[in-house]
C-alpha positions in Angstrom: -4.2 -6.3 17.3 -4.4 -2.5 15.9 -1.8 -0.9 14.2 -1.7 2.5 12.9 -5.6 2.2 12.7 -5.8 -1.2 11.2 -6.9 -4.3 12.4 -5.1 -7.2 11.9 -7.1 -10.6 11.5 -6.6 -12.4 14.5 -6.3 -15.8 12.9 -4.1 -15.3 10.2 -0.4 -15.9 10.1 1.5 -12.5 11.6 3.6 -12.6 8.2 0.6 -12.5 6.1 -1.4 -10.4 8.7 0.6 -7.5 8.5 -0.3 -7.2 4.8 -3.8 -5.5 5.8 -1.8 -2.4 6.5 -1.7 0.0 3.4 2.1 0.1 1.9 3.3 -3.2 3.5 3.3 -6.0 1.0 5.0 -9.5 0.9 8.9 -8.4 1.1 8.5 -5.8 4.1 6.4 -8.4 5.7 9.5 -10.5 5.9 11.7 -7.6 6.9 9.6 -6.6 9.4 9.0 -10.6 11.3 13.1 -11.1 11.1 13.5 -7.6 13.0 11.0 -8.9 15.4 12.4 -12.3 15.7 9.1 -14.0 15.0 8.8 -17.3 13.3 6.9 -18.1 10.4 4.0 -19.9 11.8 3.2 -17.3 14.8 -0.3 -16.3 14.5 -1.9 -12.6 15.6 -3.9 -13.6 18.6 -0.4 -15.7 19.9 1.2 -12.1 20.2 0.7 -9.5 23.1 0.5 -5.6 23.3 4.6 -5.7 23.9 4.5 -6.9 20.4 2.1 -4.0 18.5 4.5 -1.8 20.3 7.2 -3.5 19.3 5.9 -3.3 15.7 5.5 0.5 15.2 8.7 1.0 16.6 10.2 -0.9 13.8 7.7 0.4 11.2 9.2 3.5 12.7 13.3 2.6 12.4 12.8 1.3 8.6 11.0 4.7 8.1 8.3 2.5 6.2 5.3 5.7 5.4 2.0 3.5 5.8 -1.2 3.7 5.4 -3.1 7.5 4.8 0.1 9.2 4.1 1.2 6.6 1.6 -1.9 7.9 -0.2 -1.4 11.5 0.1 2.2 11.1 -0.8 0.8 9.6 -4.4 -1.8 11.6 -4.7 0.3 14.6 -4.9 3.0 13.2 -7.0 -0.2 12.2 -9.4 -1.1 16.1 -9.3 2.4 17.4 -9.4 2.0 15.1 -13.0 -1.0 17.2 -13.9 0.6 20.5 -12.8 3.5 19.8 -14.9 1.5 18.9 -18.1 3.6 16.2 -18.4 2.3 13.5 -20.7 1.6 10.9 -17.6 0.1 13.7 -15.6 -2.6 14.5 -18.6 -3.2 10.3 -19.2 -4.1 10.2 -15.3 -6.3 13.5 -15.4 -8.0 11.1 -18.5 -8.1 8.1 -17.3 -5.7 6.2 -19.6 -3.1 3.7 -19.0 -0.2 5.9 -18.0 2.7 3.5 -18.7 2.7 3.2 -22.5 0.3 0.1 -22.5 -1.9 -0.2 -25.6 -5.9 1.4 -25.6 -7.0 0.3 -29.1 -7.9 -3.3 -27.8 -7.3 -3.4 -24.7 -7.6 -0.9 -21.1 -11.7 -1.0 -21.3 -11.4 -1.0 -17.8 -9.3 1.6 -17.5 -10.5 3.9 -20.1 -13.4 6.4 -19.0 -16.8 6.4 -20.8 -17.1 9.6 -23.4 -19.0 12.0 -23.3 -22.5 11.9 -25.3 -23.8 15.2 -26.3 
């Protein structure tokens, strides 16, 4: 089944299926299968085309925003951050933890590499 451009596994659980898709996680999942009237145990390839149809149009009534303009949305609050020169827009456009979390010990992963001259 294809949705919005992704595939969803066709063995998997509808409920955990629809994770795949950028911007639905566990909780929309669920909001999504009761709208739908589809039981927990309902696999992908069990379902027809009546059913992606079905799906977008109640993707579509929650207003859900999926998928690539999910990303751009974030994306441009991140730069509307930079613009600003608010302190969380200048930790993103540097690569540290942006939510107060400590960088003497820990965030290696999140801290970038400096510069060697």
């Amino acid at each position: 089944m294809r949705i919005y451009g992704f595939v969803l596994p066709k063995k998997k659980v509808f409920k955990y299926a629809l994770r795949a898709i950028y911007g639905i996680g566990h909780h929309r999942a669920e909001i999504i299968c009761k709208d739908m009237n589809i039981e927990d145990s309902v696999r992908v390839h069990d379902l027809d085309d009546s059913h992606a149809v079905q799906l977008g149009k109640t993707i579509e009534k929650y207003g859900f925003i999926i998928g690539p303009d999910l990303q751009r949305s974030i994306n441009n609050d991140i730069k509307r951050l930079q613009t600003n020169g608010s302190l969380r827009g200048r930790r993103h456009l540097y690569g540290l933890p942006v939510r107060g979390q400590r960088t003497k010990s820990n965030a290696k992963s999140v801290r970038r590499r400096k510069k060697v001259m």
